[in-house]
Structures are given as structure tokens and as C-alpha cells.
FIVEX-622111 format. One line per 5 residues: number of its first residue (from 1); their letters; for each residue z, x, y of C-alpha. Coordinates in steps of 0.2 Angstrom, whole numbers. Example, Ala and Ser with C-alpha at 12.3 -4.5 7.8 and 13.67 -1.06 7.14 Angstrom:
2
1	AS	39 62 -22 ~ 36 68 -5
//
This chain:
448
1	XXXXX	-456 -82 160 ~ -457 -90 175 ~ -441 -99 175 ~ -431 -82 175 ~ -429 -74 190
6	XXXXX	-421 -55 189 ~ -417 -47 205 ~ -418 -25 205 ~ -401 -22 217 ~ -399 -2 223
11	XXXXX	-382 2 224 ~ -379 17 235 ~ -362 26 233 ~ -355 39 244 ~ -359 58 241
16	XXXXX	-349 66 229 ~ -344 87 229 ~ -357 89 239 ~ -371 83 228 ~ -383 70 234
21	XXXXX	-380 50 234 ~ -378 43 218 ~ -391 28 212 ~ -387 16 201 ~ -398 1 197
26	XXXXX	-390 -17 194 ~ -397 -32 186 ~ -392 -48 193 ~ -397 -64 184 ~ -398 -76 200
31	XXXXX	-404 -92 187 ~ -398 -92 169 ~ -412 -101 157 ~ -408 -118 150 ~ -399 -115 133
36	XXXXX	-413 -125 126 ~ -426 -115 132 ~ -420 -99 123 ~ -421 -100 104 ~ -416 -80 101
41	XXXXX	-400 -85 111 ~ -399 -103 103 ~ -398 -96 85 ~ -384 -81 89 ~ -373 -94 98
46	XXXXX	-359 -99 83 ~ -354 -117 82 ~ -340 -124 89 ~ -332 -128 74 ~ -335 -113 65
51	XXXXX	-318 -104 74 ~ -304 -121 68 ~ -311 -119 50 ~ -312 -101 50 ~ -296 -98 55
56	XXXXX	-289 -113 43 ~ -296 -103 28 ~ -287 -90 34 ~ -269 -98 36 ~ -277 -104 18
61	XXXXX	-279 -90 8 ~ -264 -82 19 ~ -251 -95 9 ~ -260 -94 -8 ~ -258 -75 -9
66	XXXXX	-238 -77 -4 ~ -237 -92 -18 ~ -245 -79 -31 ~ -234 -63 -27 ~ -219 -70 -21
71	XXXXX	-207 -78 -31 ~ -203 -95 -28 ~ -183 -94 -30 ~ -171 -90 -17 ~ -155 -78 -24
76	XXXXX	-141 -86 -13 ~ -129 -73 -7 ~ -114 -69 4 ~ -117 -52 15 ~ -103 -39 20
81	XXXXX	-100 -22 26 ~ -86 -9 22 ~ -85 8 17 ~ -86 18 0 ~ -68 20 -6
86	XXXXX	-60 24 -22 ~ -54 10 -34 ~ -38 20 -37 ~ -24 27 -25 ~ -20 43 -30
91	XXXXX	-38 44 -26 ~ -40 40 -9 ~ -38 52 5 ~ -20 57 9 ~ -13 60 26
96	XXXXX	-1 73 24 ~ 12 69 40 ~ 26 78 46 ~ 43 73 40 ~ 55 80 54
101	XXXXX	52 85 71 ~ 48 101 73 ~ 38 116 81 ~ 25 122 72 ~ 27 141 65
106	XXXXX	12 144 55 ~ -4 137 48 ~ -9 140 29 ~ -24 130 28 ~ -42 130 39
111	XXXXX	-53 114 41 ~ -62 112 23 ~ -51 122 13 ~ -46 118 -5 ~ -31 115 -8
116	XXXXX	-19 112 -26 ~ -3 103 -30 ~ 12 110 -22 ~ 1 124 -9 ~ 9 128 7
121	XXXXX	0 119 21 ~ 11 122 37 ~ 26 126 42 ~ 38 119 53 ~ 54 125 62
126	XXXXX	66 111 64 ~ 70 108 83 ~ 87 99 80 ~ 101 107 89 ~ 112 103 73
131	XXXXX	99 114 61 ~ 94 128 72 ~ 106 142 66 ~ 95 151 52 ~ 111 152 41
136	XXXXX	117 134 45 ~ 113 130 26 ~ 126 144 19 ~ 138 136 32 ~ 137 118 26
141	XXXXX	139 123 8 ~ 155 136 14 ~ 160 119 23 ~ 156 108 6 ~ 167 121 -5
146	XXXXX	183 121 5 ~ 181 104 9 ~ 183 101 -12 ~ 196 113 -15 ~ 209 104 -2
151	XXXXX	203 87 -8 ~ 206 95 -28 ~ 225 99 -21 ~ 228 85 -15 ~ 224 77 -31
156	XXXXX	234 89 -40 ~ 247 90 -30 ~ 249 69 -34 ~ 245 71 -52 ~ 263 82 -49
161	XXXXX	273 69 -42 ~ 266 56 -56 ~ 275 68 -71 ~ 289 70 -60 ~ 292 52 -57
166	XXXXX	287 49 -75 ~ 300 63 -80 ~ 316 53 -67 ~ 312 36 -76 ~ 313 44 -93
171	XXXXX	331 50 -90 ~ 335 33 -81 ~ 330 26 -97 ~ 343 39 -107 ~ 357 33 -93
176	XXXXX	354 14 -97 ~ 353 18 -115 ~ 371 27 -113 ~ 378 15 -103 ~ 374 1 -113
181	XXXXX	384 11 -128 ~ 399 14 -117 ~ 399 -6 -113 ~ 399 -10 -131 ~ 412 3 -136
186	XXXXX	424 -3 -121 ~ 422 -21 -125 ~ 426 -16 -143 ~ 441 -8 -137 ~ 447 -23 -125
191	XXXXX	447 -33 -138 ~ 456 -23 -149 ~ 467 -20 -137 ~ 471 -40 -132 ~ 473 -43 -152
196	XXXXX	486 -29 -153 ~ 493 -33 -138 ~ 497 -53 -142 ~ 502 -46 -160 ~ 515 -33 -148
201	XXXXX	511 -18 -155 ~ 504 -11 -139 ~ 510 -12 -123 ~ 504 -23 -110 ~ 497 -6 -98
206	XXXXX	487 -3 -113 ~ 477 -18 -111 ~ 475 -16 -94 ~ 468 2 -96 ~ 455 -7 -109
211	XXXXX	452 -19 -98 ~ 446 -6 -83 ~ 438 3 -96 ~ 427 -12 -99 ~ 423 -16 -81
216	XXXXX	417 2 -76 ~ 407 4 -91 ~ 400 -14 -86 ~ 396 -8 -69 ~ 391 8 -75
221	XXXXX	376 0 -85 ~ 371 -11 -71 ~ 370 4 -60 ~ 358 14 -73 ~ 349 -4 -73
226	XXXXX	347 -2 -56 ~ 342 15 -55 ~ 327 12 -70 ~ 321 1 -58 ~ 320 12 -44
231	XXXXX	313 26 -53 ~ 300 13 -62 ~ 293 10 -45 ~ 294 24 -41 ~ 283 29 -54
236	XXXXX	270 17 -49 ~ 269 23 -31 ~ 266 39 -38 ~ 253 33 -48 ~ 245 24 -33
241	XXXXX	245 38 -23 ~ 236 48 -35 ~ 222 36 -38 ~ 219 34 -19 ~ 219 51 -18
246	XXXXX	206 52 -31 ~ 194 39 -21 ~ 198 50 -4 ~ 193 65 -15 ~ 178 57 -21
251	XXXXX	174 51 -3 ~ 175 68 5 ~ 165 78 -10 ~ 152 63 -8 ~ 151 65 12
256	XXXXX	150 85 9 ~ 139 83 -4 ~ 128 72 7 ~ 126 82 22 ~ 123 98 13
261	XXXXX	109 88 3 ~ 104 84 21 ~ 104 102 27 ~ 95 106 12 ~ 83 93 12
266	XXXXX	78 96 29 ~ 74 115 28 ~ 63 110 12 ~ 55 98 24 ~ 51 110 37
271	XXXXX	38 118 24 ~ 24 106 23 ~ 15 105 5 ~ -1 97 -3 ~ 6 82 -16
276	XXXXX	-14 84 -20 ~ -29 93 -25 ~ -42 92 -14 ~ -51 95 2 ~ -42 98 18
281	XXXXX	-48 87 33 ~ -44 82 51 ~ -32 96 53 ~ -23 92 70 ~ -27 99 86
286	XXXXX	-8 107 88 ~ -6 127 86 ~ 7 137 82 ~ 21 135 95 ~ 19 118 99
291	XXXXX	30 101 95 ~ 26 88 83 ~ 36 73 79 ~ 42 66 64 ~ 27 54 55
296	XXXXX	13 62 66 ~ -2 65 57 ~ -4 83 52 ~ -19 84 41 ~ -30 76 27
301	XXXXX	-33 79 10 ~ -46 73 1 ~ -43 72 -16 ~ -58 83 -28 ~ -58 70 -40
306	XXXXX	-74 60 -38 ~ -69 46 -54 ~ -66 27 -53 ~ -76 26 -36 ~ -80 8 -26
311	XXXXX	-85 1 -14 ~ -74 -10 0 ~ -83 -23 9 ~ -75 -38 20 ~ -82 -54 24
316	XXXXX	-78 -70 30 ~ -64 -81 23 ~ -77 -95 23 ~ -88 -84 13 ~ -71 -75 2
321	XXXXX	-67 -94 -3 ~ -84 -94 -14 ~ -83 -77 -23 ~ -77 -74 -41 ~ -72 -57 -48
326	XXXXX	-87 -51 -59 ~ -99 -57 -48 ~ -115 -44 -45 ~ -115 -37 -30 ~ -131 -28 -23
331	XXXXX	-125 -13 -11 ~ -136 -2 3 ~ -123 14 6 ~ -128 23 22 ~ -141 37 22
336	XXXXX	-152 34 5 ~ -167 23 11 ~ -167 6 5 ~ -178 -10 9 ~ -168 -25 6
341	XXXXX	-180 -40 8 ~ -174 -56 19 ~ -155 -53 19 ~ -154 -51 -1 ~ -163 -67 -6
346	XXXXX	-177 -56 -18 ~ -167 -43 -25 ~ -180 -40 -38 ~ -191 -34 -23 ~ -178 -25 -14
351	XXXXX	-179 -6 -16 ~ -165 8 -14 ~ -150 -4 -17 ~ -137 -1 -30 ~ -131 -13 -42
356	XXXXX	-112 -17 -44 ~ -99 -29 -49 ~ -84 -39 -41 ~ -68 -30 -46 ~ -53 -39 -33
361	XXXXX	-51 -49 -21 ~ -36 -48 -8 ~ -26 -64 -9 ~ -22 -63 8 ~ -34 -56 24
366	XXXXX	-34 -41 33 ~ -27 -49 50 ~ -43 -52 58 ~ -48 -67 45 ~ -57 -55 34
371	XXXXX	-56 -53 17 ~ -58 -37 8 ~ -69 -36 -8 ~ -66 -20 -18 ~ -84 -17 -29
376	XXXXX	-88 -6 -45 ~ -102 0 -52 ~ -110 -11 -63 ~ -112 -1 -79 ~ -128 -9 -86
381	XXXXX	-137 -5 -66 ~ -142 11 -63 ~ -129 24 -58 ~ -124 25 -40 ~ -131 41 -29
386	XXXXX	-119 58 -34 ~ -101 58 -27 ~ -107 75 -19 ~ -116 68 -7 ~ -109 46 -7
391	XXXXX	-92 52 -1 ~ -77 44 3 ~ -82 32 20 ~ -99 30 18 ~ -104 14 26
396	XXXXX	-111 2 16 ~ -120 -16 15 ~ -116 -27 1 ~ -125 -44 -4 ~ -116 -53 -15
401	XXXXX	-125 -64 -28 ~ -122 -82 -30 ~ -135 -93 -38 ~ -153 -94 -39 ~ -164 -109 -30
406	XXXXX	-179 -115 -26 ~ -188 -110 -9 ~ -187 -127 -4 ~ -171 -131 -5 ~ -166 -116 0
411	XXXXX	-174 -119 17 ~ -168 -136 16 ~ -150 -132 15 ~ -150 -118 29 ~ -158 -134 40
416	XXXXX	-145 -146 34 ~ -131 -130 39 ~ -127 -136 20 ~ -115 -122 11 ~ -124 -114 -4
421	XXXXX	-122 -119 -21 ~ -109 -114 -32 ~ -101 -117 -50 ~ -86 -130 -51 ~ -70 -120 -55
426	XXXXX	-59 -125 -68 ~ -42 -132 -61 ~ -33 -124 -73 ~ -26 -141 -81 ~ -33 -149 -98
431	XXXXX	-29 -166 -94 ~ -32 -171 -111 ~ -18 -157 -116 ~ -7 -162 -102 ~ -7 -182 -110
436	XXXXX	-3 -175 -126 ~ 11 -165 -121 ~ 19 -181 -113 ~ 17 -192 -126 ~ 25 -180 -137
441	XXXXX	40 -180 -125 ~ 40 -198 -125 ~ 40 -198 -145 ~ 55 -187 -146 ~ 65 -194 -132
446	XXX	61 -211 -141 ~ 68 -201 -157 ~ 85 -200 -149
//
């Protein structure tokens, strides 16, 4: 053709280990042909709007193929995280602390150890100078026993004086008793006397003998009155004494009683025991020899017992204000693989997860304006993994299901920064009740 012009260019490069100059031919086009003038190139040439429709048919069939296999709901659902815990106590692990301070003498137990109710973990010796002597127990309870046998003297020793002032009012009473009889037979015989005397058949000595007769007697009684009196009292500061001696007895057995319980206690204190079955943990870095103080953390048990357990997620008290008990919970624990797809909105596409249901919900947060969320297993879900290998502290995700919407809305609402939908809860009032109940009151009142 004569309106192409090609052009043979000779490259010549430099030698290369030695070997001769490298040739290499290059084919310059110094005048392209008119696109009109080439059919070959004019048919291979796609059009310019092949490349917008091709990729429209794309976008296209890209969106009728998620219309036919994804579903066109939205689960709404409220995420959290926590740990796997038990939904009983006496399940949950146990720190073992100790209760005095102390050094430690000897350790029982190694990391991983089982371990059953009432098994020896450590013991301590109490660093107190007060409980240091090895027979400072015997001592206090040699202390407790003479300390009740000089209160139960004292006591006796009053309970003496009672029967003895019970014993002096008795005769004072006879003395009265007497005296009173010698005052009746002396004014019998004054008046004896005066009507003998006026009659002159007695002498006028003899009345006045009667008459002194009379007046001791008289003053007599009035003594022996007196002395009743005195003895009576007496008798009730006898019986005063007595009963505070009794409390001061009590007191002192109570005191004595109470430190050697003290004693006692502490030295049962010193040997550190498992309130559990289960597996020892975390046993602390302190050897034999050295100190602890009183509510350090010694160990961990584990309770063995793998029932009743649950998961404990938190989330936010905006989200806590839309969660019900009985909700179903969807849960990723940490370390079985799971695909959970777009934050828990298809759970019937997610795989790995577990099923559970809303158990409790704290009525107050933790402190940090979380709320925790203890979950169960949802009996009608799969089981969850074994309790051999999902063990107490596991991490876990939970999605928390609320209601099912469309697509669009759903999208809509996260725009909007709307909050999802949920069910109106009952106030807890029947107002229909409530107006019945007060137009029976007003009936009654109107009654009366």
C-alpha cells in the first residue's frame, strides 16, 4: 500500500559476557492508515457504546441474582459482647482468699489440680504477735475455765447472802409477831389493872407497873417493826447484788467464751480449704516463707460441674431499654468458626452461631453505662459446643433479635438514624379495670 510507510530501525545494544552485539529489529509506523481505509481494522474496533451497556447488563444481572438468593427481610438486632459464665453461683469460679494474715508454711495443691469439698489447699502460720505461741489455744481455754469458776463464786457466794438475809427477815418476822402479842397481853392487863384499881382492890403501884408494862411492850413492837424493815431491805440488796453478779458472770463467760472462739477460729483459719469441687487455677505467685495479707487472692477453683451454663453479654443502656427476657439471642463463642452475615441481619444464612434465649436482665448497670444480659441455651436450637472445650470465659458475640423488616425500610431507618422497631409494652394498668374498681368504691362510700 502506498499510503503506509514502515521504516526497518537496527538497534544495536552493548556486548554482553563477552558475546557479540545483540540485533534486534524495530518496526516503526511513521504514518498510521485512515481508519476508513482499513476494513480488517474497521470490523475488530468495538463500538463505542458497546462498553456502557455491557457493563449495565452487568450491574443488571448482578442485582437480579441478589433479589433471587437473598432474602428481602432485615432481622433487626441489638449486638454485645461478654464472656461464657454459668447461670448459677455456686457454679462460678471461686477465689479462695486468705482470711488472716499470715506466712505461708505449705502448699497442698499444683496449678490444675482437682480438688473436693473440704481438701486442704494451703496453710498458713498467723503472723500476729498475740497468736504466735503454738500453745496460745490451751492457754486461752486455761484463761476461759478460771475465769468461770471466780465468776460461778461470786455468784454463789451472793446466792449466800440472799438465804441469809432471807433467814434475818424471817426471825424479824417471828420478833414482830411476838411483840405484837406482848402489846396485846400488856394492854389487857393495864386495863385490868385501871378497872381494879378505881374498884380499890389494887394498889395504885400496881397500875403503874401495868402501865410500864404497856409502854415497853409498845415500844418493843415498834422496834421489831423497825428491824423487819431493815432486814427486808436488806433482803432486796442481797437480791440485787446476786442478779448483777449474775449479768457480770455472764458478761465475763461471754468475753471468755468470745476470745477463745477467736483463738480458735483463727488457728482453723490458718488451714486454707476448698468450699468446692473443682479445678485449681491462678494459684499465687507466693511460696512457702513468704507473707500474705488478710483477703489476698490465693487461688482459684473452678467448680467441675458443667450444668446450667450461660452466656453474659453487655450492651448499651440505649440498647438494654429494648430487650425483653425470652428474646432469641444468636451467639459466636470464641474459637469455633462461624460466618455471621452483616452484623446478624440474615441469621438464616449465618453459620457456626448458637442459638439461645434472654434469661435476665440487671435492673441497674455495671458502672460504666452497661447493662449485662445473662443468656441460655435455647432448648429447641441446637446444643451449644461441649463444656470440655466452651469453658467458663470464653468470649463471646451475641446478636440479639428484635423484629423482622423489609430491606427498604431497613435502610431507610439507618439513614433516618431512626431506632428499630419494637412491640408496645403493656403498662401494666387495665384502665377499664382501674374504672371499675373506682366506681365500686364510690358505690360503697355512697352505701354509707
Amino acid at each position: 500500500m502506498a499510503a503506509e510507510k514502515i521504516q526497518m530501525v537496527k538497534v544495536e545494544t552493548g556486548v554482553t559476557n563477552g558475546h557479540s552485539p545483540v540485533h534486534r529489529e524495530k518496526v516503526i509506523i511513521e504514518d498510521v492508515v485512515p481508519y476508513y481505509y482499513t476494513t480488517a481494522l474497521r470490523m475488530a474496533h468495538a463500538p463505542k457504546t458497546a462498553e456502557p451497556l455491557a457493563r449495565g447488563f452487568g450491574l443488571t444481572l448482578l442485582v437480579i441474582i441478589l433479589i433471587a438468593f437473598i432474602p428481602n427481610t432485615w432481622q433487626q438486632n441489638v449486638a454485645g459482647s461478654g464472656t461464657v459464665t454459668s447461670f448459677v453461683p455456686a457454679a462460678r469460679p471461686q477465689t479462695i482468699d486468705a482470711q488472716i494474715d499470715g506466712r505461708i508454711v505449705k502448699w497442698y495443691v499444683n496449678e490444675g489440680a482437682m480438688v473436693k469439698p473440704g481438701d486442704t489447699i494451703v496453710t498458713l502460720r498467723d503472723i500476729d504477735t498475740k497468736f504466735l505461741a503454738d500453745n496460745f489455744v490451751e492457754y486461752q481455754r486455761a484463761i476461759r475455765e478460771n475465769t468461770v469458776r471466780e465468776v460461778e463464786l461470786e455468784v454463789v457466794q451472793a446466792e449466800n447472802k440472799v438465804r441469809q438475809a432471807e433467814q434475818k427477815l424471817l426471825a424479824a418476822k417471828q420478833v414482830v409477831s411476838q411483840a405484837n402479842v406482848d402489846v396485846q397481853i400488856a394492854r389487857i392487863q393495864y386495863w385490868r389493872a385501871v378497872d381494879l384499881e378505881s374498884q380499890g382492890l389494887v394498889a395504885r403501884k400496881d397500875l403503874e407497873n401495868a402501865t410500864i408494862k404497856l409502854q415497853k411492850a409498845i415500844a418493843d413492837s415498834a422496834k421489831a417493826a423497825a428491824d423487819l424493815q431493815v432486814e427486808i431491805q436488806a433482803v432486796e440488796n442481797a437480791k440485787a447484788e446476786l442478779a448483777a453478779k449474775q449479768r457480770k458472770a455472764e458478761a465475763t463467760i461471754a468475753k471468755a467464751d468470745l476470745e477463745f472462739g477467736t483463738v480458735a477460729v483463727r488457728r482453723n483459719l490458718s488451714v486454707v480449704i476448698s468450699p468446692i469441687a473443682g479445678q485449681v487455677t491462678r494459684i499465687a505467685q507466693a511460696g512457702p516463707g513468704q507473707t500474705v495479707k488478710k483477703g489476698e487472692a490465693l487461688c482459684v477453683v473452678t467448680p467441675s460441674s458443667t450444668e446450667d451454663i450461660a452466656a453474659e453479654i453487655f450492651v448499651s443502656s440505649l440498647d438494654a431499654a429494648i430487650i425483653d427476657t425470652g428474646r432469641p439471642v444468636r451467639l459466636q463463642f470464641a474459637g469455633f468458626p462461624a460466618i455471621q452475615v452483616w452484623g446478624g441481619g440474615w441469621p438464616s444464612l449465618s453459620v457456626g452461631t448458637f442459638g439461645g434465649k434472654v434469661a435476665v436482665i440487671d435492673a441497674v448497670n455495671d458502672g460504666s453505662g452497661r447493662f449485662r444480659v445473662l443468656v441460655v441455651p435455647d432448648p429447641e436450637d441446637k446444643p451449644w459446643p461441649n463444656r470440655t472445650y466452651l469453658r467458663q470465659g470464653t468470649e463471646v458475640t451475641g446478636w440479639i433479635l428484635l423484629n423482622e423488616v423489609s430491606l427498604a425500610y431497613e435502610a431507610w431507618r439507618q439513614l433516618c438514624g431512626f431506632p428499630p422497631i419494637i412491640p408496645v409494652r403493656p403498662s401494666g394498668i387495665d384502665k377499664k379495670k382501674l374504672g371499675a374498681e373506682k366506681a365500686k368504691t364510690s358505690s360503697d362510700k355512697e352505701k354509707e
